[in-house]
Structures are given as C-alpha cells and as structure tokens.
N, C-alpha and C positions, 0 to 999 in steps of 0.2 A: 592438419598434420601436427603431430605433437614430437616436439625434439628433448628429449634429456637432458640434454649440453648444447648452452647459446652456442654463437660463432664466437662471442670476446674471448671464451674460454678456450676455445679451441686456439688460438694464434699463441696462448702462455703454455701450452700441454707438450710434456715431452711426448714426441710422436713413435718412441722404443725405437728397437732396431740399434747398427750399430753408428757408433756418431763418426761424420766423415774424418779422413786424414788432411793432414795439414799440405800444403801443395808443395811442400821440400819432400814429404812419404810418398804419395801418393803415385802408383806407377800406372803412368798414361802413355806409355811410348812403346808399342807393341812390336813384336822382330819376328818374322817368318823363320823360322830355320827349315832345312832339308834334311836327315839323313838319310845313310846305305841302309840297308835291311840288316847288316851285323852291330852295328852301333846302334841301332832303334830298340834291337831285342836287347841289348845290354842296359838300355837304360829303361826299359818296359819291366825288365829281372830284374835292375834296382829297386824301379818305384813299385814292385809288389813285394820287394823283404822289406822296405822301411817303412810300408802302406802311405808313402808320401804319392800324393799327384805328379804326372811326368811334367810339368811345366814347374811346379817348386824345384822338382830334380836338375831340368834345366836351367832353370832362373842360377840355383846355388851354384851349380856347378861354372857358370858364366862368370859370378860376380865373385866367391871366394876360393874357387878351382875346385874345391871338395865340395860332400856331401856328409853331414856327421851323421849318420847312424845310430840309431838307439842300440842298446844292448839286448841281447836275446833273450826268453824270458828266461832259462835256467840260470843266465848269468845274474840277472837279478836280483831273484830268487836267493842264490846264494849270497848276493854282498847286503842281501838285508838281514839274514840269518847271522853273520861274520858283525852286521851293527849289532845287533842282539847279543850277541857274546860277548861283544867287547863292555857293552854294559854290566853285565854282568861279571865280567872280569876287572873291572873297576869297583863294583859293588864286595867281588871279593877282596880286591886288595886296601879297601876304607875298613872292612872284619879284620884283615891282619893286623890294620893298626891298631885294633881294640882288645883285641881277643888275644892276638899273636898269630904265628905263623901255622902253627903244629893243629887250631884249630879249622883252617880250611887247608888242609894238604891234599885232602883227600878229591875234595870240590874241585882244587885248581889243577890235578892231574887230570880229571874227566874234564873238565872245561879245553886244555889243550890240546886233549887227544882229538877233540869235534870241532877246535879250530883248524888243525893239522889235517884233518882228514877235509874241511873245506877247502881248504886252500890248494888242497891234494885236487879235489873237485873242477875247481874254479881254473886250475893249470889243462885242466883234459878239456874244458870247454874254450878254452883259450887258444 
C-alpha cells in the first residue's frame, strides 16, 4: 500500500474545520424549555423574518432579553444610496472651495431634492 503523507506529518497538519472554543465560550449546558402554542408561533414568526434559528432566538432572548434584528432589505437599500450621496455631497462641497459656490448650485439643488425625497422614503418604511 503506498501512502502520500507519512503519519510524522500528519500529527503537525492543521486538520481544517473550525478550531475549538476556549472553556469560558464554550456552551455545554443544555435547558429544555416548554412552550404554549401562541408563544411557539411567535417565536417560530420571529425566527423566519430574521432567518435566525429558534434556539439563537431563544438563547438571545434568555441572555440579553432582546433579539436585534437586521434591517429589511428596502431599508438598506436606501441608507446605502443616502452613504452615496453623502459622498458626493462632500465632493460637492471640496468644489465650492475651489471653484466657489455659484459653480455647483445647480448639482447641490438636485443632490438635495434625492436626499429629501430618501429620507421621505426611509420615514414610510420606518
């Protein structure tokens, strides 16, 4: 039988996967809980809008009384459009210190109107 890799090598080889936790992390103390069927479905509704597992939902909700929640994707959506702008409305205002003001007046009115109208947005999703 012919082998690729002695055994010496094998005992120095990371063997992948993830490496264990420290025994202050690690949770090895397992809790049975019970619910009603109206608190099961509430937390079965949560763990399908955050796409968390029901036992992180319960874990979280045990240890820090909440659950934080992602944002939805529209909301998202819009606070990275609103970073975009903002860059750009810093890019406009490094031109006014070059050029003057009367050169982007025009830029920094349409820049307004599309942050006004996000934030118009981001209130209706809110």
């Amino acid at each position: 039988m012919t082998r690729t890799h002695s055994d010496e090598n094998r005992t120095g080889r990371n063997k992948g996967g993830r490496p264990k936790l420290p025994d202050g992390k690690k949770r090895d103390c397992p809790v049975k809980v019970y619910f009603d069927r109206t608190n099961y479905t509430k937390l079965v509704r949560r763990s399908r809008r955050t796409g968390r597992p029901l036992s992180e939902i319960v874990y979280e909700l045990a240890v820090n009384g909440y659950v934080k929640e992602a944002l939805p994707q529209g909301v998202a959506h819009c606070l990275r459009a609103l970073a975009g702008m903002a860059n750009n409305l810093n890019q406009l205002a490094h031109l006014a210190h070059i050029h003057g003001p009367q050169h982007i007046a025009d830029e920094n009115r349409q820049l307004s109107r599309e942050i006004s109208g996000l934030i118009v947005e981001l209130n209706k999703q809110l």
